[in-house]
C-alpha positions as CSV (number, residue, x, y, z in Angstrom):
1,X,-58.2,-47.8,44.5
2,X,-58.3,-48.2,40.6
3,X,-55.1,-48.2,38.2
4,X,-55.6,-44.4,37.7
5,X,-55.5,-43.5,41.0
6,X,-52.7,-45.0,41.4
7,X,-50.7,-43.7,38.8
8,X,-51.8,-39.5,39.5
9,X,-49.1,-40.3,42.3
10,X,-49.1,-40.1,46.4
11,X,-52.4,-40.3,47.2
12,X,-53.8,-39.4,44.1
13,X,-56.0,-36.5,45.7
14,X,-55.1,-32.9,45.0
15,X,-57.3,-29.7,46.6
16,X,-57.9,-27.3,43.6
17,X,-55.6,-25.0,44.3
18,X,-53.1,-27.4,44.0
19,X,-54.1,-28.4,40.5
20,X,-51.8,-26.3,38.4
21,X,-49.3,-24.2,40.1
22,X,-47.7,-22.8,36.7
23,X,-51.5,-20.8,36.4
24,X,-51.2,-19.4,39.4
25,X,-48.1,-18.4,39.1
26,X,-48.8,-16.9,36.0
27,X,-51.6,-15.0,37.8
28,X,-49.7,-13.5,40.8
29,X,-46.6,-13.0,39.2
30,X,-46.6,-9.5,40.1
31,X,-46.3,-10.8,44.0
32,X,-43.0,-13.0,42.8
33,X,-41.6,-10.1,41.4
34,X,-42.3,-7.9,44.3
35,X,-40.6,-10.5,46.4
36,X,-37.4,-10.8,44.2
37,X,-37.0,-7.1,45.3
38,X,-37.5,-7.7,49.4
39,X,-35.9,-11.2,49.7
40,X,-32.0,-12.1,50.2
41,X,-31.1,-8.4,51.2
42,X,-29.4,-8.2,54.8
43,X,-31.4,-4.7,54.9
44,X,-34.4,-2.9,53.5
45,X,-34.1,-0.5,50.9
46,X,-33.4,2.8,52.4
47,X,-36.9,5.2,52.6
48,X,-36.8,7.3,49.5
49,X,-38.6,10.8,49.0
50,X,-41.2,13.0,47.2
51,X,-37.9,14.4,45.1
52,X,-36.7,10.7,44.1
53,X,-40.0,9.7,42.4
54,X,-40.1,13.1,40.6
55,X,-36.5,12.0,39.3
56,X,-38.2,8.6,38.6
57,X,-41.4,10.2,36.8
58,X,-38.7,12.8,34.7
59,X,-36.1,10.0,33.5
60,X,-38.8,7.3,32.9
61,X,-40.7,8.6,30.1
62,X,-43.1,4.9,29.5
63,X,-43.8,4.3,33.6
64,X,-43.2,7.4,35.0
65,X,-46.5,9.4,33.6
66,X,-48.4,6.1,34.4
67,X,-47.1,6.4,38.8
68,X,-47.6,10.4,38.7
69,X,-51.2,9.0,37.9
70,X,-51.2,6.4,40.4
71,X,-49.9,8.6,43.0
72,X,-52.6,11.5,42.2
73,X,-55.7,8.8,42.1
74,X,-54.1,7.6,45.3
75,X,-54.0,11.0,47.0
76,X,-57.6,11.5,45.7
77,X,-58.7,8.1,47.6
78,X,-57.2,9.1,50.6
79,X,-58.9,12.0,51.1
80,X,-62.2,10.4,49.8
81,X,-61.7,8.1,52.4
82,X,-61.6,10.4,55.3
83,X,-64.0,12.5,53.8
84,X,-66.4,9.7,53.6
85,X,-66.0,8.2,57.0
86,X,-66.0,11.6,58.9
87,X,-69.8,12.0,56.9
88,X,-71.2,9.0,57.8
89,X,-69.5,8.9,61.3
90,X,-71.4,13.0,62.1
91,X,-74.9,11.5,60.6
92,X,-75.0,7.8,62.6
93,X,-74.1,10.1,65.6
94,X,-76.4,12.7,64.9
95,X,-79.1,10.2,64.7
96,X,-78.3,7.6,67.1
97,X,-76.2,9.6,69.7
98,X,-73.8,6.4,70.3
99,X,-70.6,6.1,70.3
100,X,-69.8,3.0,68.6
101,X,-72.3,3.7,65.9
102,X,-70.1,6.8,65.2
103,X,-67.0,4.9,64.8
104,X,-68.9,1.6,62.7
105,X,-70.3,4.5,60.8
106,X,-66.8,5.7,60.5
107,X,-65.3,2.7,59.2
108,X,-68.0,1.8,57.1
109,X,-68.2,5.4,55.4
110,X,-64.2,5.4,54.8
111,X,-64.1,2.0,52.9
112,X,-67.1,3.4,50.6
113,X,-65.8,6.8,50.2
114,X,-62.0,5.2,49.4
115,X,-63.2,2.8,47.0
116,X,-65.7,5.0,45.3
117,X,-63.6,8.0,44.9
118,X,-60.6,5.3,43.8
119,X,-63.2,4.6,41.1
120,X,-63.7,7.7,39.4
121,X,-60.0,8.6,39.9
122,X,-59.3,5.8,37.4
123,X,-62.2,6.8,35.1
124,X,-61.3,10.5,35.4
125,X,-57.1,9.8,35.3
126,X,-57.4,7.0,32.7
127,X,-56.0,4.5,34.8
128,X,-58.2,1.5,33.5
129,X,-56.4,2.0,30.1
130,X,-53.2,0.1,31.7
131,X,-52.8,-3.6,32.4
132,X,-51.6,-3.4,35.9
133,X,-51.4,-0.4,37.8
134,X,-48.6,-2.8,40.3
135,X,-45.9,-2.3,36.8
136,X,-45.6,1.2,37.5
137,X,-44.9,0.4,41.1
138,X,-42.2,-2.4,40.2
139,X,-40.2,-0.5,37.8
140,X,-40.0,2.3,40.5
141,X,-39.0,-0.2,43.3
142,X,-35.8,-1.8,41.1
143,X,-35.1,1.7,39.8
144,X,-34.5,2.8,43.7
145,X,-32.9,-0.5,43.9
146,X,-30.5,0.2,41.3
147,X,-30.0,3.6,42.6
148,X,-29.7,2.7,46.4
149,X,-26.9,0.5,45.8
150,X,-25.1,2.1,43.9
């Protein structure tokens, strides 16, 4: 082992995603913020409803446009999924008359139709203009935190 080796520590190997943890950090920081919300509480935030993120998207005038978006391209996806798997799930039965071609043709034509139509929600809703679409999300989670307790 040479002098360098020995100096980078206990065993002087690192994987590469143990190279610099600050980056990654920095790069899922959204996830540690997230967690700060769920972690050290005896119990989960109570379930909140369609009326409190009205009152979130009404008091909130920077985030609260910006979910009503999210929640609308969201809705859109949904259905684009189901749309799309239900097509492709009628023609790979129609032309194969199997069942398991039906429901791969399912699966298959749900992730394509979500992840298209989640596409041109963005383009169409002007989603793509923020940073991260998981901000909206966050300062809607410690508002109901702050509200829920109180």
């Amino acid at each position: 082992m040479s002098n360098s080796d020995q100096q980078e520590g206990s065993g002087g190997y690192k994987p590469w995603w143990a190279v610099d943890k600050e980056a990654w950090r920095e790069r899922f920081a959204i996830v540690y913020k997230l967690g700060s919300i769920s972690q050290n509480r005896d119990k989960p935030l109570p379930p909140w409803t369609e009326k409190d993120v009205q009152e979130f998207i009404n008091t909130d005038p920077e985030y609260g446009h910006q979910l009503k978006l999210i929640r609308q391209a969201a809705k859109a996806a949904a259905l684009g999924g189901v749309l799309g798997g239900f097509t492709s799930a009628a023609i790979c039965y129609r032309y194969s008359r199997s069942s398991h071609g039906a429901i791969l043709g399912f699966v298959a034509g749900a992730a394509v139709g979500w992840a298209l139509t989640e596409e041109g929600a963005n383009l169409a809703l002007g989603l793509y203009k923020y940073n991260s679409n998981m901000d909206a999300n966050l300062k809607f989670l410690q508002w109901w935190q702050k509200k829920s307790e109180g």
